[in-house]
C-alpha positions as CSV (number, residue, x, y, z in Angstrom):
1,X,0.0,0.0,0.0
2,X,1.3,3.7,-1.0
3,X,0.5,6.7,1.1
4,X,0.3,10.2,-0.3
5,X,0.3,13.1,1.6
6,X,-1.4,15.9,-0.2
7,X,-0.7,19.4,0.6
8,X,-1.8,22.5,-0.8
9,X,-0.1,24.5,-3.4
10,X,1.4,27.8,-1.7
11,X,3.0,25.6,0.5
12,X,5.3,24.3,-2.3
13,X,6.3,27.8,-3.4
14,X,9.7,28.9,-3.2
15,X,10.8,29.7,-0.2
16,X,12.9,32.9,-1.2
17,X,10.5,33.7,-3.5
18,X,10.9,37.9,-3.7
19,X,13.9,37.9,-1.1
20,X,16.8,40.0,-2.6
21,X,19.8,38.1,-1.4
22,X,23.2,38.8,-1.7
23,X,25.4,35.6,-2.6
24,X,29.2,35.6,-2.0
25,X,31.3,33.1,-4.1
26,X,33.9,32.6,-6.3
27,X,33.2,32.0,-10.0
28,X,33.7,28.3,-9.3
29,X,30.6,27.8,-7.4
30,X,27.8,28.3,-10.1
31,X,26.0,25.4,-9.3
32,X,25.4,27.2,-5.5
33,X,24.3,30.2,-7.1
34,X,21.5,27.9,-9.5
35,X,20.8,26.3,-6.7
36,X,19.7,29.4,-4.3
37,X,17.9,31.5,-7.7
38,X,15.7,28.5,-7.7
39,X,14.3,29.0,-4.3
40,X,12.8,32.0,-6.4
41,X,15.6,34.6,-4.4
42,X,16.5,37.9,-6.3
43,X,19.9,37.1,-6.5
44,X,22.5,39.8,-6.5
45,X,26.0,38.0,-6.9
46,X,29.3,39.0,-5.3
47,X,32.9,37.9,-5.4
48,X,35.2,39.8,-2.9
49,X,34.4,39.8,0.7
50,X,35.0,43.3,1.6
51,X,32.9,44.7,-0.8
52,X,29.8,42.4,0.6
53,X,30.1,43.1,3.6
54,X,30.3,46.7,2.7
55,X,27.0,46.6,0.6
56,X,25.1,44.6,3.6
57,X,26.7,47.5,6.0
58,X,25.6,50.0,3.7
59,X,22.4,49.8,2.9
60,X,21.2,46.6,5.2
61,X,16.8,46.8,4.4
62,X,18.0,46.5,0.6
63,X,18.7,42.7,1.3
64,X,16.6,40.2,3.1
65,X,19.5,37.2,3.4
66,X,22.9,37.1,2.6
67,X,24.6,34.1,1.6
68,X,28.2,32.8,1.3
69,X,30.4,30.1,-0.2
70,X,33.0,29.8,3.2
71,X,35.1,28.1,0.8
72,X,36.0,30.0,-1.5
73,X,36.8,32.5,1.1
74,X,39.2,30.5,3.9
75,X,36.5,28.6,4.9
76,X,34.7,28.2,8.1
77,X,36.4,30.5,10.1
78,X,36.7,33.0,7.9
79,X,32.7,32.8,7.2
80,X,32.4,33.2,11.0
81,X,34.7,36.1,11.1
82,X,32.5,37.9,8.3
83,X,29.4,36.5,10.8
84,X,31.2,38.9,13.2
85,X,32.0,41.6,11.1
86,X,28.9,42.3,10.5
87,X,28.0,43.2,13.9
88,X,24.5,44.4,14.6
89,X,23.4,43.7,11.1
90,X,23.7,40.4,11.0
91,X,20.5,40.4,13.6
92,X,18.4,41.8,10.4
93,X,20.1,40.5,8.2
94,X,20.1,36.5,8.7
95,X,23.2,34.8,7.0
96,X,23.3,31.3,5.5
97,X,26.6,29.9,5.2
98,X,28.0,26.6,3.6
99,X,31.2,24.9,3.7
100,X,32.7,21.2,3.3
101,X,34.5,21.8,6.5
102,X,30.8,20.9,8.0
103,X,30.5,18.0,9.4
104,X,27.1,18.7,11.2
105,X,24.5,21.4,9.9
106,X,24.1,24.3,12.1
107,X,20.6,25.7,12.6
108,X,20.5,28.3,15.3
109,X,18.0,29.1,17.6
110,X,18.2,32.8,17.3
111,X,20.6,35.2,15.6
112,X,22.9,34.5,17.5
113,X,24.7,33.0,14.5
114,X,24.3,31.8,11.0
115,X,22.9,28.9,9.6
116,X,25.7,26.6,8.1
117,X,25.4,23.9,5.9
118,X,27.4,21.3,4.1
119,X,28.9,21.8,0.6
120,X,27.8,21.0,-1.5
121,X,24.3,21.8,-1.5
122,X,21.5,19.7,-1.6
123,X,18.4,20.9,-2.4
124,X,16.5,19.8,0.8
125,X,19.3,20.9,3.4
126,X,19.4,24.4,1.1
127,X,14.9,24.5,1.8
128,X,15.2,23.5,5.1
129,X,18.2,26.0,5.7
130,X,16.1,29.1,3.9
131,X,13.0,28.3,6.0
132,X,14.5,28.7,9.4
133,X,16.3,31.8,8.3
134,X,13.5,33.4,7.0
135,X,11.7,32.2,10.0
136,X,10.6,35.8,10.8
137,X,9.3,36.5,7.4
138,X,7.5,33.6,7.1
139,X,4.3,35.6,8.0
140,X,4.1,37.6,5.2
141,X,4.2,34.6,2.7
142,X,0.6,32.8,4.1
């Protein structure tokens, strides 16, 4: 015997769908980049650190997550240093990092810090990753 489970249809829309987000990686990471525009983000692609940082800094209502490939930037400790750099930010701003130093997924509580996933991305842990950050926007999608 099969089971189904049905579910209604706005529950299977994208779960970015109308977030501007701000993805940091190298040009070697396309795949990433696929794989977060088909959540239905705006993406808005960027490949030095600094100047990331600087545009989240800058002007931080424009975006609504920011995302980065820790490996192509030093990896996880240098993801968690740009977690820090970002200071009071980074509590409006949530921040969804992945990395193959991962060896478990981290899914914070609060904003305490960002959510960091293993490289490469699969589409579920990249959902289920985009759903808790978005956590507080969540309202405005039902």
């Amino acid at each position: 015997m099969q089971a189904l489970k049905t579910f209604e249809m706005r529950e299977a829309a994208p779960v970015g769908r109308s977030v501007r987000t701000l993805v940091l990686t190298s040009g070697a990471s396309d795949a990433a980049v696929q794989r977060i525009a088909g959540l239905g983000c705006q993406i808005e692609r960027e490949d030095e650190l600094f100047s990331a940082l600087d545009k989240i800094l800058s002007d931080p209502a424009c975006y609504g997550l920011f995302s980065m490939d820790a490996d192509s930037f030093g990896g996880l400790a240098a993801g968690q240093r740009a977690f820090r750099l970002l200071g009071d930010v980074a509590q409006r701003v949530p921040m969804i990092m992945f990395t193959s130093e991962c060896c478990d997924q981290v899914v914070p509580q609060g904003h305490e810090g960002p959510t960091i996933l293993r490289a490469p991305l699969s589409a579920i842990s990249l959902r289920v990753g985009f759903e808790h950050a978005l956590r507080s926007r969540k309202a405005l999608y039902v």
